[in-house]
MIKOLKOL-419841 format. One record per residue (C-alpha): chain; y, x, z. Coordinates in pm, 1 decimal. Layout:
% residues N
+----+----------+----------+----------+
! ch !       yy !       xx !       zz !
+----+----------+----------+----------+
!  A !        Y !        X !        Z !
...
+----+----------+----------+----------+
//
This chain:
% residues 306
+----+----------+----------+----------+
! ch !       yy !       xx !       zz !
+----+----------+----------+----------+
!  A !  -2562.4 !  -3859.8 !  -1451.6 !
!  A !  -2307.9 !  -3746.9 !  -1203.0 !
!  A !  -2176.6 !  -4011.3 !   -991.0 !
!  A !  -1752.9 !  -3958.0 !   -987.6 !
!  A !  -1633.3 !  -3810.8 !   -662.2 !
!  A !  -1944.0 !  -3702.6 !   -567.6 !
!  A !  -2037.9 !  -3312.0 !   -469.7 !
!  A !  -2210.2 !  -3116.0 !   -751.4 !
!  A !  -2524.1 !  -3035.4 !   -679.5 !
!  A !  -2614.9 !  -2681.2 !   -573.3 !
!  A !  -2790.1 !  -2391.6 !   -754.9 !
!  A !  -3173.3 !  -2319.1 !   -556.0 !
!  A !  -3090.6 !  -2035.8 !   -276.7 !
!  A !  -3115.7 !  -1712.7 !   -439.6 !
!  A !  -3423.0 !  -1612.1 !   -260.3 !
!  A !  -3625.9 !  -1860.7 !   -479.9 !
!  A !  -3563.5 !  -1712.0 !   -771.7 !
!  A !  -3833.8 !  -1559.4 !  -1010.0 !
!  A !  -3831.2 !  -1154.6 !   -968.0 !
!  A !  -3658.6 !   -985.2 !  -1230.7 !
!  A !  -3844.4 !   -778.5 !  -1483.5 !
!  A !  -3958.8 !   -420.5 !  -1385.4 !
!  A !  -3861.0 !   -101.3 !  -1509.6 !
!  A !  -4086.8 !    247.3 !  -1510.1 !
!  A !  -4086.8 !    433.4 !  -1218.1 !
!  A !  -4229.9 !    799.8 !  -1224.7 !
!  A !  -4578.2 !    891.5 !  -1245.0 !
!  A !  -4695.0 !    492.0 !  -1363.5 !
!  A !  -4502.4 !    359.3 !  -1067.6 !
!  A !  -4268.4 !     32.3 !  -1142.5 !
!  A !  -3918.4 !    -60.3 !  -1003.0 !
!  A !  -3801.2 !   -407.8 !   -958.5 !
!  A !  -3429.4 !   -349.9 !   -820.5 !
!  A !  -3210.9 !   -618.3 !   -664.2 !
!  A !  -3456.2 !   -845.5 !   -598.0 !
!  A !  -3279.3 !  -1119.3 !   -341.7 !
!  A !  -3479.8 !  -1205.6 !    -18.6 !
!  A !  -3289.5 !  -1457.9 !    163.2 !
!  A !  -2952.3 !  -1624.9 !     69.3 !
!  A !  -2720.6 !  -1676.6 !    388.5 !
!  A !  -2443.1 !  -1937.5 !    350.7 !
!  A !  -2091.9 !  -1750.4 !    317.5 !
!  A !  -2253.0 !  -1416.5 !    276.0 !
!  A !  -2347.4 !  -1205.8 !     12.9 !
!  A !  -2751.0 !  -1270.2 !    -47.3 !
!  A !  -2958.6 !   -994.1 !     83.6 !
!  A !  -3147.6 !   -773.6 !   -148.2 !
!  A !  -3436.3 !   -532.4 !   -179.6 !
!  A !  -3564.9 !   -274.3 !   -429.6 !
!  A !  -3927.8 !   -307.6 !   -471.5 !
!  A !  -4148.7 !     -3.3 !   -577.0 !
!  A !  -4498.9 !   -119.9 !   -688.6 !
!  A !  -4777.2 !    170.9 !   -740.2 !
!  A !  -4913.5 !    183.3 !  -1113.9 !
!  A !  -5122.9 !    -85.2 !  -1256.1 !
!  A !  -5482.9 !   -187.4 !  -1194.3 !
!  A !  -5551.9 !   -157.9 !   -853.7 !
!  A !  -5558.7 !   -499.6 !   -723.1 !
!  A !  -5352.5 !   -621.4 !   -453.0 !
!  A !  -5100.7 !   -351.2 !   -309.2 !
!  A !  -5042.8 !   -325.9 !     52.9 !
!  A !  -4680.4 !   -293.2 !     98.6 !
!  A !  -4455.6 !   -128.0 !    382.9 !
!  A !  -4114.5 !   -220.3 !    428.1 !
!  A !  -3824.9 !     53.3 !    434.9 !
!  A !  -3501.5 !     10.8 !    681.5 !
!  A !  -3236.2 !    265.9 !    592.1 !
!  A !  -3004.7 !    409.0 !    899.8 !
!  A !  -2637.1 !    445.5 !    941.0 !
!  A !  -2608.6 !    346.7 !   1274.7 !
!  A !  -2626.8 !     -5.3 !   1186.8 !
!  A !  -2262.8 !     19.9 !   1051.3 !
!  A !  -2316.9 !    227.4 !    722.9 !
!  A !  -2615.7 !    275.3 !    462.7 !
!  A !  -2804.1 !     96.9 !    151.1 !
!  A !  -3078.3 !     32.8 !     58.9 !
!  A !  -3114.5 !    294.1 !   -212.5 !
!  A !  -3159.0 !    591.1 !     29.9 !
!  A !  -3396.4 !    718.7 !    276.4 !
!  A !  -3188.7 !    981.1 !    400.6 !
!  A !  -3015.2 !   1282.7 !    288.9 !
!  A !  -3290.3 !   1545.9 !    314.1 !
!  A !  -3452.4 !   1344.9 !    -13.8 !
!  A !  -3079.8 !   1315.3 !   -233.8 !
!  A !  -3172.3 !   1410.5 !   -549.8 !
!  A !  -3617.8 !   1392.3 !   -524.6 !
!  A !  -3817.1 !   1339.0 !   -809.9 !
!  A !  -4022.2 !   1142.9 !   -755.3 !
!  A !  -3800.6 !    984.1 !   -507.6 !
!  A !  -3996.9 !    941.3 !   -158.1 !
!  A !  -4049.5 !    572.5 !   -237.5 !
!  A !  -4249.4 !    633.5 !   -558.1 !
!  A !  -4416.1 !    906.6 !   -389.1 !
!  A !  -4517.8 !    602.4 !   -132.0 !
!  A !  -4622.2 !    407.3 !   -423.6 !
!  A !  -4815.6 !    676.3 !   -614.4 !
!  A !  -5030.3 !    705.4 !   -291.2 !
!  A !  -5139.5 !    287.1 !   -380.3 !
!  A !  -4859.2 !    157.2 !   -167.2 !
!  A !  -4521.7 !    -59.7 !   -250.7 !
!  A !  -4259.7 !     16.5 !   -114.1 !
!  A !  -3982.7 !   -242.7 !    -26.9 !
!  A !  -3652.9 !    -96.1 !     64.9 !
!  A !  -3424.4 !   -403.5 !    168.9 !
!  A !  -3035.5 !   -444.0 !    304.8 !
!  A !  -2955.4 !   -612.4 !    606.0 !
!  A !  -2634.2 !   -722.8 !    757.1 !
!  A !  -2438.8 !   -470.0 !    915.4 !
!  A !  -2250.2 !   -500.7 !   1228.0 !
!  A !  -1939.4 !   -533.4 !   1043.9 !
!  A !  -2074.1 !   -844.0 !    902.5 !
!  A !  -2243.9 !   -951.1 !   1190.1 !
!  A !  -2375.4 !   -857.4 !   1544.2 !
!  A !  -2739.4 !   -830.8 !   1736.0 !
!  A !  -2988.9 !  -1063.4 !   1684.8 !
!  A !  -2880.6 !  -1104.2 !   1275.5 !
!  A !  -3000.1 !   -742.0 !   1168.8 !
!  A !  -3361.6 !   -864.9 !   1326.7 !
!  A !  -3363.1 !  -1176.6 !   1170.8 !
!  A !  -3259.0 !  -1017.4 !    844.4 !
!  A !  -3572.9 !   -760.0 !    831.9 !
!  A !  -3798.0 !  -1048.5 !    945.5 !
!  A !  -3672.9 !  -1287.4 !    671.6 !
!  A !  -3783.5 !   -970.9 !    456.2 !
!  A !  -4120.2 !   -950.4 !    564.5 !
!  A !  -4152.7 !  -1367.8 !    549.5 !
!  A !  -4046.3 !  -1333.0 !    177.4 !
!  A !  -4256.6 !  -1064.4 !     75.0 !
!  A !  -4554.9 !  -1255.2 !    269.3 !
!  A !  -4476.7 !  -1597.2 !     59.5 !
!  A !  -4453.1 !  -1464.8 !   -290.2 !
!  A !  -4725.9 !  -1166.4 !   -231.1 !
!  A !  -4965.1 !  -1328.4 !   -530.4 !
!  A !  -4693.7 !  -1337.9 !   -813.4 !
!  A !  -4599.2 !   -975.1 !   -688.8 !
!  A !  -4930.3 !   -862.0 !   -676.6 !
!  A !  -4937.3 !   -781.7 !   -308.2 !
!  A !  -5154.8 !   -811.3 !    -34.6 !
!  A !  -4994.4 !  -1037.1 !    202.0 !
!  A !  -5225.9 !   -914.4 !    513.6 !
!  A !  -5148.8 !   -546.9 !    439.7 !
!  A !  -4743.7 !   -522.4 !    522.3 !
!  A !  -4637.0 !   -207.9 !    757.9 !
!  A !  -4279.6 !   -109.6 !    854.7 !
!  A !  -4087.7 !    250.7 !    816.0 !
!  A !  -3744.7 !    314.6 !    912.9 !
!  A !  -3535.8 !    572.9 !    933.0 !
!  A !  -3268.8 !    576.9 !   1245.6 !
!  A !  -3111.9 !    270.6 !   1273.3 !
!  A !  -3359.5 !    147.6 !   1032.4 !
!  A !  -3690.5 !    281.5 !   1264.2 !
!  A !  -3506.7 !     88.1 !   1522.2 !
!  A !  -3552.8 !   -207.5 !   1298.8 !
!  A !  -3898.4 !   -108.2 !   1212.6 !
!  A !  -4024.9 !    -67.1 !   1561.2 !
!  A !  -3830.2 !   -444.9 !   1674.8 !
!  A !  -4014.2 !   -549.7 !   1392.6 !
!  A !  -4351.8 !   -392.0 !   1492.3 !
!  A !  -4299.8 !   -529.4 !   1865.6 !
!  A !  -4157.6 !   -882.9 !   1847.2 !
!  A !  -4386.7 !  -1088.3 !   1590.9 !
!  A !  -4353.2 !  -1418.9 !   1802.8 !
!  A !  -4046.2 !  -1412.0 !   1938.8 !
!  A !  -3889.4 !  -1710.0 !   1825.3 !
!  A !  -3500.7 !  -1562.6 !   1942.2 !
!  A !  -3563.5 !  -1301.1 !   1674.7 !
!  A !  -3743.0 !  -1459.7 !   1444.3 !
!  A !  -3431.4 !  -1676.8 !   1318.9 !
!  A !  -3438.6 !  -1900.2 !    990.0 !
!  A !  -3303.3 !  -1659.3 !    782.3 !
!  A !  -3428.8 !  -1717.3 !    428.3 !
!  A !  -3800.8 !  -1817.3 !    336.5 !
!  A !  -3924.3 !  -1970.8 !    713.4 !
!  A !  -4294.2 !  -2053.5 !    770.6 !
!  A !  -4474.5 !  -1741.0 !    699.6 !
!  A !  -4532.1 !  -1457.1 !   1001.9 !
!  A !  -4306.6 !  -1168.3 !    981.8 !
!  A !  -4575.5 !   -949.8 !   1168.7 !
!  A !  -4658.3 !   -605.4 !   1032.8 !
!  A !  -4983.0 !   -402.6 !   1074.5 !
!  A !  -4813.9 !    -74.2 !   1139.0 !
!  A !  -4498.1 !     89.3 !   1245.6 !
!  A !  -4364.5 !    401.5 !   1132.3 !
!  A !  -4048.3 !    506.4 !   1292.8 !
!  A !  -3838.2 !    818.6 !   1234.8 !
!  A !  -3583.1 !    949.2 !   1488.9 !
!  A !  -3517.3 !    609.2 !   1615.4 !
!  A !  -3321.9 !    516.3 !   1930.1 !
!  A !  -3535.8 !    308.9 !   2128.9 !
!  A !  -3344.2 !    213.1 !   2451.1 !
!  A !  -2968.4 !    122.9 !   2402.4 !
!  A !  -2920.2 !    156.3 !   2714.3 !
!  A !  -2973.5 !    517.4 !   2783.5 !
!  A !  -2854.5 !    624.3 !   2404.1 !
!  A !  -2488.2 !    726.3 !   2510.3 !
!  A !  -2644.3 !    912.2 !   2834.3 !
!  A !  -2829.4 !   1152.8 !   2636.4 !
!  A !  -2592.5 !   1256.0 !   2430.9 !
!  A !  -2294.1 !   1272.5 !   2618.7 !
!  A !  -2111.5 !   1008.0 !   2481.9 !
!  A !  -1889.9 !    733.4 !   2724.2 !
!  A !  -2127.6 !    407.1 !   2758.4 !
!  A !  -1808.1 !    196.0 !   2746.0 !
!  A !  -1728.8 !    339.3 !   2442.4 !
!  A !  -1607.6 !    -12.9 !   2234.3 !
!  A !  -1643.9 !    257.3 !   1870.0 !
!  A !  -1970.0 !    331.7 !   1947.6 !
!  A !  -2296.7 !    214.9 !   1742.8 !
!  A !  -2428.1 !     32.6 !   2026.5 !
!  A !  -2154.5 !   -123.4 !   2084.8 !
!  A !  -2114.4 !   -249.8 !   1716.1 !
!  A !  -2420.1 !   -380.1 !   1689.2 !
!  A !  -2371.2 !   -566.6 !   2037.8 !
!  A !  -2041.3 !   -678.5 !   1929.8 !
!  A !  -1975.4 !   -508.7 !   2283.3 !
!  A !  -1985.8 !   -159.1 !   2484.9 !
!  A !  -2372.6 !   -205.9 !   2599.4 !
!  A !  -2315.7 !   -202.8 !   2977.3 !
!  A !  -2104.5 !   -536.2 !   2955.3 !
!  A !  -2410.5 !   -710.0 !   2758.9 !
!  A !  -2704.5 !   -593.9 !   2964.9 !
!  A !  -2933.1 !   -895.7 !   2835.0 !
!  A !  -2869.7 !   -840.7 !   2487.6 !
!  A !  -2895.1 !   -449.1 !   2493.8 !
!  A !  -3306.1 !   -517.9 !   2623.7 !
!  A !  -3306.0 !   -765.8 !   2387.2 !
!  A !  -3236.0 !   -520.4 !   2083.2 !
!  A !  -3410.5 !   -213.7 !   2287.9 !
!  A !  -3792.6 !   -186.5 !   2117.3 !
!  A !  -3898.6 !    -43.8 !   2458.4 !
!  A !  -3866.9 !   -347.9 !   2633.9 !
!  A !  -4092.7 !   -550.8 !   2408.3 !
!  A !  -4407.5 !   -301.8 !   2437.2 !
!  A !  -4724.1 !   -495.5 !   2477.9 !
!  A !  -5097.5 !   -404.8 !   2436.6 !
!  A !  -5070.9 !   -610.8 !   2141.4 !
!  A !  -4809.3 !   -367.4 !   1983.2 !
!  A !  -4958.1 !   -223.2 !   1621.1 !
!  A !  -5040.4 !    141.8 !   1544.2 !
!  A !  -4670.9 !    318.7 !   1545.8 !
!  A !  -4584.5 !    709.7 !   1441.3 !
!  A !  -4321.1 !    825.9 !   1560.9 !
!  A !  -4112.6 !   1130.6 !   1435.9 !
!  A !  -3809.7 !   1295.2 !   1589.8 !
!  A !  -3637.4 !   1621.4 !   1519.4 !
!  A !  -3655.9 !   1818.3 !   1905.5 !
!  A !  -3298.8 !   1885.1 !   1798.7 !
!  A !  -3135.6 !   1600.6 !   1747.5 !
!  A !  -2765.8 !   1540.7 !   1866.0 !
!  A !  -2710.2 !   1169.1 !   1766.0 !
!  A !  -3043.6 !   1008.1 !   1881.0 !
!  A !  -3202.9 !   1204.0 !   2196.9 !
!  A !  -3570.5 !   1307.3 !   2129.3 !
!  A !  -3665.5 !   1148.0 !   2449.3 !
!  A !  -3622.9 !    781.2 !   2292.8 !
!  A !  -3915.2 !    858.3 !   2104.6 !
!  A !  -4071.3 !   1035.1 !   2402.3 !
!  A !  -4017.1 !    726.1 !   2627.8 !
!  A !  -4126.6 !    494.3 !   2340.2 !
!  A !  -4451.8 !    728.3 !   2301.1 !
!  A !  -4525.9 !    664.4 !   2687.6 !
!  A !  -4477.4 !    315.1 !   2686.4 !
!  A !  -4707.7 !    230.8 !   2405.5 !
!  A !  -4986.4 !    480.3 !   2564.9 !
!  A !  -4967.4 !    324.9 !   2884.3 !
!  A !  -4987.0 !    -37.8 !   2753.8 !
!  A !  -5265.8 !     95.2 !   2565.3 !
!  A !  -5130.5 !    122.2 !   2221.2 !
!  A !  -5216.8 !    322.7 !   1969.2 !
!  A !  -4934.0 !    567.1 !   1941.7 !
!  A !  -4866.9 !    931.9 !   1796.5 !
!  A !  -4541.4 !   1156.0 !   1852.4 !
!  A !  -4476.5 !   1446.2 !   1621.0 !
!  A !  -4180.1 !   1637.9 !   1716.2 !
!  A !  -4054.8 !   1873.1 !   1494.1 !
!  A !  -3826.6 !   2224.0 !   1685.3 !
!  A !  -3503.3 !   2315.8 !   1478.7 !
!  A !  -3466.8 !   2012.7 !   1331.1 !
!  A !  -3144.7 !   1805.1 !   1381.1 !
!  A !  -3076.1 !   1390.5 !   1308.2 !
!  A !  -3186.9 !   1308.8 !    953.1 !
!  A !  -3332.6 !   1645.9 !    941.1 !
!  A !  -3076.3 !   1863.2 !    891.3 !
!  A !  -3147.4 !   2235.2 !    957.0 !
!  A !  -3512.2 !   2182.0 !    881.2 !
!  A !  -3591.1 !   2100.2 !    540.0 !
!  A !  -3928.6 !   2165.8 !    607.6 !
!  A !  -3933.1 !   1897.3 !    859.6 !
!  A !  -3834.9 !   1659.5 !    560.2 !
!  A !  -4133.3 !   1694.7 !    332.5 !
!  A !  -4387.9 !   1697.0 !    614.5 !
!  A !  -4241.7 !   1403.6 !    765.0 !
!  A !  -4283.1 !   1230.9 !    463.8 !
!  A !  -4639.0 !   1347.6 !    381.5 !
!  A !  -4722.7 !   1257.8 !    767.7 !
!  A !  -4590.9 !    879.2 !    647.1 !
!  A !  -4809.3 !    844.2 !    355.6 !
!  A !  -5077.2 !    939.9 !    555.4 !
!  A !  -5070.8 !    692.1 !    844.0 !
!  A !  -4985.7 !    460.7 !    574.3 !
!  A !  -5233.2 !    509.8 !    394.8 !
!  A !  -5517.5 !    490.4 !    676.8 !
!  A !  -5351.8 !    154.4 !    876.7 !
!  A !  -5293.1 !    -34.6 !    536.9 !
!  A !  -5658.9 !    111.0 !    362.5 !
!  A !  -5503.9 !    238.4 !     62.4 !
+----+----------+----------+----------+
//
């Protein structure tokens, strides 16, 4: 009975919920879309599409996809440009190889600024760890691909399993958010040499840095290591691929380069492919597209044992 004047009771955080029913994917694959990871007081709850490969394998390892957009733009529902319009879509393609895909949202920086888009992917990872049996996952098989922005993400992800600044109590808590491999493509790895190399004015207040800082990096020096992937490079760090286009305009190729020579020398297991013509996302190269993603599965495929 409800006691007069007192609050209502609230609904369970949507994170809790049971998954919603799947729908075909191609080639056996299934599709659980929407699926809500963590619930966040006063904002929307985040979500993630989950792509599980076809029935009767046993437990699926599972990598998680970050989209790009600088942080500022992007969904969920894309992993870039170069695949608009793919059938099979590279995430079924992922899961056709024996390995789910799940390609969540995070908050952008017009939402909210550096440390809530790490927290966000971590919360991710934590959820997917915690309700692994019901989805037929193997919690001790999780990787992390991400495309720009997103293989920022990915590689914060890879680097930082115990920091307890980024971990945050986003969503389900308890459960590690570490991940057993790191693919990242065309990420920017260093915010604090991103607006060098391509020309652009570090006290730029428009630029992506600076929106995810909630500042022009050079007046937040402690929060742009923070957020830079470089800086957290241990021995400990997981397998990572890296891919970059030797042509890109918006992220230098030399993140990846200085990312590739940090891991090495902290003896890390580390591989750089660059590819020559091709731009950011991969425009100019569509080649570059469909061996990236073939490269993916692959290192996927021999981290996680599919």
């Amino acid at each position: 009975m409800t006691v007069p004047g007192a609050p209502l009771p609230l609904p369970p955080p949507a994170h809790e919920a049971p998954p919603p029913p799947a729908r075909p994917g191609a080639g056996g694959t299934r599709v659980l879309a929407g699926v809500p990871y963590a619930a966040i007081p006063g904002v929307r709850p985040l979500e993630l599409d989950l792509v599980l490969p076809p029935e009767g394998g046993g437990p699926a390892p599972v990598v998680v996809f970050l989209h790009g957009g600088g942080w500022r733009t992007g969904s969920r529902h894309s992993p870039g440009p170069a695949y608009a319009g793919a059938d099979p879509t590279p995430f079924e393609r992922v899961a056709q190889a024996g390995i789910a895909v799940a390609s969540a949202d995070y908050r952008l920086s017009g939402e909210a600024v550096w440390p809530a888009q790490a927290h966000d992917v971590k919360a991710a990872v934590r959820w997917l760890r915690a309700r692994a049996p019901e989805l037929g996952l193997d919690p001790e098989r999780i990787a992390a691909w991400g495309e720009s922005a997103g293989g920022h993400l990915a590689a914060v992800l890879g680097l930082t399993p115990d920091d307890p600044a980024l971990e945050g109590a986003v969503g389900v808590t308890g459960p590690s958010s570490a991940v057993r491999a790191v693919a990242a493509w065309y990420a920017p790895c260093d915010l604090r040499t991103v607006a060098a190399e391509t020309g652009a004015g570090p006290m730029d207040p428009g630029s992506r840095e600076a929106g995810l800082l909630g500042t022009p990096v050079p007046a937040a020096p402690e929060a742009a290591a923070q957020a830079s992937p470089i800086t957290h490079v241990s021995p400990a760090a997981p397998p990572f691929l890296l891919l970059h286009g030797r042509d890109d305009r918006a992220i230098a190729c030399a993140q990846s380069e200085r990312l590739r020579d940090a891991l090495r020398d902290a003896g890390a297991d580390v591989r750089l492919h660059v590819y020559d013509g091709a731009d950011h996302m991969w425009h100019g190269a569509p080649d570059a597209a469909y061996d990236a993603l073939e490269r993916t599965i692959a290192f996927l495929r021999e981290r996680l044992g599919a």
